[in-house]
N, C-alpha and C positions, 0 to 999 in steps of 0.2 A: 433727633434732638442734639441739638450742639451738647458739648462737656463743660459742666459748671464750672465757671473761675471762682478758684477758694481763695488767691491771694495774687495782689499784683503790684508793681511799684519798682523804682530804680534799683539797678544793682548794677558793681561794675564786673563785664566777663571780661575773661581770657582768648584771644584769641583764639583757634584751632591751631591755623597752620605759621602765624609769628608769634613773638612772646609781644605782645602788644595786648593793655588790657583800656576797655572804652565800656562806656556808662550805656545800657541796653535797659529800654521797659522791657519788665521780665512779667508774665503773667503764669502765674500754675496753675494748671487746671486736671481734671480727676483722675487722667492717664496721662499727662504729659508737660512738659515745660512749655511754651513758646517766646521767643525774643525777639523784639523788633528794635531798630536804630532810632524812632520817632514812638510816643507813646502815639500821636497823629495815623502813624503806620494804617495801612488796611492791611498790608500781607507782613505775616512773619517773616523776619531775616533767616530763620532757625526753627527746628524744633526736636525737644528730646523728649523721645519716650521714655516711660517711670517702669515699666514695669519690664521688671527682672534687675532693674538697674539698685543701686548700691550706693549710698550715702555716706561719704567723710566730713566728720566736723569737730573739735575744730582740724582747720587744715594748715600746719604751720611749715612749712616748704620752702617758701618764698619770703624767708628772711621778715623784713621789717613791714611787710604787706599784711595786716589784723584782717580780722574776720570773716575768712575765707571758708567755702566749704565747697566739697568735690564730690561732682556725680559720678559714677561708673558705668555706659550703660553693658547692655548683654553683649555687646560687640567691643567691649572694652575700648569704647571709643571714655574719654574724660574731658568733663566740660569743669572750670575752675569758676567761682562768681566769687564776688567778695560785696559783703553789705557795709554799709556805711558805720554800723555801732554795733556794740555786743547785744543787746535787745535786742534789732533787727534780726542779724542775723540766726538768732536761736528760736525767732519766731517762725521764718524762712524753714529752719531746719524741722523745727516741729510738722507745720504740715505738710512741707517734702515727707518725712516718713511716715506719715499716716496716711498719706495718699497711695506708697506705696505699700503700707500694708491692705489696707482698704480692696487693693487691685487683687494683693495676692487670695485675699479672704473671700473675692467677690463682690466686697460690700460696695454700697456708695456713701460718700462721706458724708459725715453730718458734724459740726463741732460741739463740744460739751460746755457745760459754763466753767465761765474762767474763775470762779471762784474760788483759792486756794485755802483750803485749811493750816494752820500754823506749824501742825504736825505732818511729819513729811512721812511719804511711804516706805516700803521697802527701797523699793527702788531709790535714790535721791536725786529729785529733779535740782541740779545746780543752781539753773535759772532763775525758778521760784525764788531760793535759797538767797541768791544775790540780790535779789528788787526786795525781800525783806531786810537784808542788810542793809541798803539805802535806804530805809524808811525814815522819813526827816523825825517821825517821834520815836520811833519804836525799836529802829536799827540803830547802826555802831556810829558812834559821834567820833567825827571827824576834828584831831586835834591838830595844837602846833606844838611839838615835840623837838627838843635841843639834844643835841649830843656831838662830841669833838669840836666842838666849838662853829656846831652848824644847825640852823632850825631849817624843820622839816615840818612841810604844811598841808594841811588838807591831809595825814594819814593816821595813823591809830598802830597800837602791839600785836605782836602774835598773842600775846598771853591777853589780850584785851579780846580779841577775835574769839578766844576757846572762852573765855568768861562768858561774853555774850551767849554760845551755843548752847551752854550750860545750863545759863540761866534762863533765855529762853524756851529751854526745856527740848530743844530740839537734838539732843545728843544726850545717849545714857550718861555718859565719862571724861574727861579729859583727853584719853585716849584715841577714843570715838571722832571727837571735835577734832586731835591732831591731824587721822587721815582724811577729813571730808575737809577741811582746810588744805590740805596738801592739794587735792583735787582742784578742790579751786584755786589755787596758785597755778597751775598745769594745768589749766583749761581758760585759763588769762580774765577769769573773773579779777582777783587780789592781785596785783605789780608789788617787787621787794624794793625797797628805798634802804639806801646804806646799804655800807659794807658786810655787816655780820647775813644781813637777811639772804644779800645778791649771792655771797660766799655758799648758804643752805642752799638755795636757789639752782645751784651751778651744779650742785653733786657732792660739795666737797664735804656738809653735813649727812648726819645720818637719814634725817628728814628731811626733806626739800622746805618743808614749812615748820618754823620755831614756837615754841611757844613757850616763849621771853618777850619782857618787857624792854626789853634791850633788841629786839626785832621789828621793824619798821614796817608795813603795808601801807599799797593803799589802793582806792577804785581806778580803772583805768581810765576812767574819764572825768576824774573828780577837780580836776584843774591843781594839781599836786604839783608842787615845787619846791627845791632845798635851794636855803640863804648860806652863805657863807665861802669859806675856804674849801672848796669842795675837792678831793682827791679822786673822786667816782665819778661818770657819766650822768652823774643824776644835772640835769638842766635847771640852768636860774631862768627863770623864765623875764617876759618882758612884764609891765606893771598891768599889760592890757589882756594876757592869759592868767592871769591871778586868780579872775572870776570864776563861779563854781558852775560849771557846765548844766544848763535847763533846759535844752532840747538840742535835737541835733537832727539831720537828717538833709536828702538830696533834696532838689527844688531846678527851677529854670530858672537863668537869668538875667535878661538884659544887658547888652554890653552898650555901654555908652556913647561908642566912636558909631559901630559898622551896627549897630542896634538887632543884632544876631543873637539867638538866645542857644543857651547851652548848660546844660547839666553844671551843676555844683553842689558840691556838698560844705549844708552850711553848719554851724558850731554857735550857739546861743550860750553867749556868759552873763552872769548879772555878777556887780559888785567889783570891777567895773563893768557896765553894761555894754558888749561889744558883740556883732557879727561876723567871725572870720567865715570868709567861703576860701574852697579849695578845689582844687582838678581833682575830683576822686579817682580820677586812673593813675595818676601821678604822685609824687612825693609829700611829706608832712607838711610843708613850707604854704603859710595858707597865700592865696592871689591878692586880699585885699581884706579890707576890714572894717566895717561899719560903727562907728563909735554912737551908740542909740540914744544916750545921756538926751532929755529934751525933744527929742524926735518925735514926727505923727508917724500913724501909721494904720492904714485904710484898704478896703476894697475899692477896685477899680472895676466899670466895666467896657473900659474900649481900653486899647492899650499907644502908646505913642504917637502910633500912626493914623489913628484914628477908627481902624476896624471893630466892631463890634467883638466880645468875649465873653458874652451871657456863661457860655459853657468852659472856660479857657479857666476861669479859677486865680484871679490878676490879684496881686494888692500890691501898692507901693510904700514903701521907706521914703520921707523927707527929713533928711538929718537939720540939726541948728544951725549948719553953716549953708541949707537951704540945698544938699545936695539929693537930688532924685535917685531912686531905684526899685526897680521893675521886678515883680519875683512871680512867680506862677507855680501853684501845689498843682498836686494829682486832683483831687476833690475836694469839694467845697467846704467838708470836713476839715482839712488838713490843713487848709486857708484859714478855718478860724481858728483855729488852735493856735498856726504859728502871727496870726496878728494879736492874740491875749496873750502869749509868752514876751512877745516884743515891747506890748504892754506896758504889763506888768516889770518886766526889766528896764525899759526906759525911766519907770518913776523911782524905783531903788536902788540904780545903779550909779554911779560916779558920771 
């Protein structure tokens, strides 16, 4: 009996033997990793065994390179992957280790329901903790905040952050709130905006995380930006990154010259409504930019050429100025998901 695949989907790895890092369908299954250059593939490029092997996450090494995490196996060989967003990859992380507890216990895996209760265990799962901070009713609203003569957008207080946890009831104290705040600052859940927060932030506070109102955060994918005279690295962004981040994730996609398709990871804003895609092996800088304002968007089931793609998972983008684009999810799921975010962003968006 083959080994059940628990989880599969784009990731970008590490080379072994250059520092060179390329986009690989990655599939986990109950004793082992496998990678291939094509999710198409019939043979693996790769494959790492889980057991005995050793989990690092997050893995911060590599500078300006997010959401990385590293496997160790028993031969001390290290494989580096990196997902495309903080939820990927702590999904990623979760059933890597319980695959490999699973192996050490004997068991075979089975998943539990994803049902989270509000109150958190002993243990504190971060993750949880952050998808209920985002919660559009119920988590930390997202303000536009002035200070030195600079507004800061799309972030919220330190002392707003431990109010919440308070009052959510998910922390006995003030106290309590400070260190699991700190945690998630140091675990790249919360980014520090300004000067006083980045200063905590650096070492130079007692706490790496404030709890002042005069301390700045904010999500890392919340589409955050400071206006003004700015004396800090914090980025003015352009008017077409303003938009508050509603989905994100890899995809294939048509290149329009050489009609060659290739991994990209895309970025979904509304408000204004736009698509940046990017080289996920490569730097922040996106390739290009789909402005949805007005736009159809549809399943397809032959693709340019003509070949049939019952199974391929096609839909196209036709923007207002009538320009085509060709996109292809993993599964038919994921196809409809991202043509009702595009949606919905196309009717609300600028």
């Amino acid at each position: 009996m083959e080994p059940k695949r628990i989880r599969e989907g784009y990731l970008v790895k590490k080379g072994s033997m250059f520092n060179t890092w390329k986009p690989m369908w990655v599939v986990l299954l109950e004793d082992g990793i496998e990678f291939y250059k094509k999710k198409s593939d019939n043979s693996p490029k790769g494959m790492i065994p889980l057991k005995g092997s050793t989990l690092t996450s997050p893995y911060q090494d590599f500078g300006k390179r997010m959401f990385v995490l590293k496997i160790t196996t028993t031969k001390q060989q290290e494989h580096f992957f990196q997902a495309a967003f903080l939820e990927e990859r702590d999904a990623w992380v979760r059933d890597i280790k319980k695959a490999i507890k699973c192996i050490e216990g004997g068991q075979k895996f089975a998943r539990k329901s994803t049902r989270r209760s509000i109150r958190l265990p002993e243990t504190i799962d971060l993750g949880a903790l952050y998808l209920s901070m985002k919660d559009p009713e119920k988590g930390i609203k997202e303000l536009n905040l002035e200070k030195d003569k600079k507004i800061f957008n799309h972030c919220f207080t330190g002392s707003g952050v431990i109010d919440w946890l308070v009052f959510s009831n998910l922390v006995r104290n003030r106290q309590e709130g400070l260190m699991i705040s700190s945690s998630l600052l140091s675990e790249g859940y919360l980014q520090p905006a300004g000067d006083l927060s980045k200063s905590a932030a650096d070492g130079i506070a007692e706490n790496p995380f404030l709890d002042n109102p005069d301390a700045f955060y904010y999500f890392p994918d919340s589409g955050f930006f400071c206006e003004g005279n700015s004396s800090d690295d914090d980025t003015i962004l352009k008017e077409e990154f303003r938009g508050v981040i509603i989905k994100q994730g890899c995809l294939l996609k048509q290149g329009h010259r050489r009609k060659n398709w290739k991994v990209r990871k895309f970025i979904l804003r509304e408000d204004p409504a736009y698509l940046h895609y990017y080289d996920p092996a490569a730097g922040e800088d996106p390739l290009g930019a789909v402005h949805l304002r007005g736009c159809v968007v549809t399943s397809v089931e032959s693709s340019t050429d003509g070949k049939k793609s019952d199974e391929e998972n096609l839909f196209e983008i036709i923007t207002a100025d009538e320009v085509h684009y060709y996109l292809q999810a993993a599964t038919p799921k994921e196809r409809t998901e991202w043509i009702k975010a595009i949606q919905v962003a196309s009717r609300t968006g600028k």
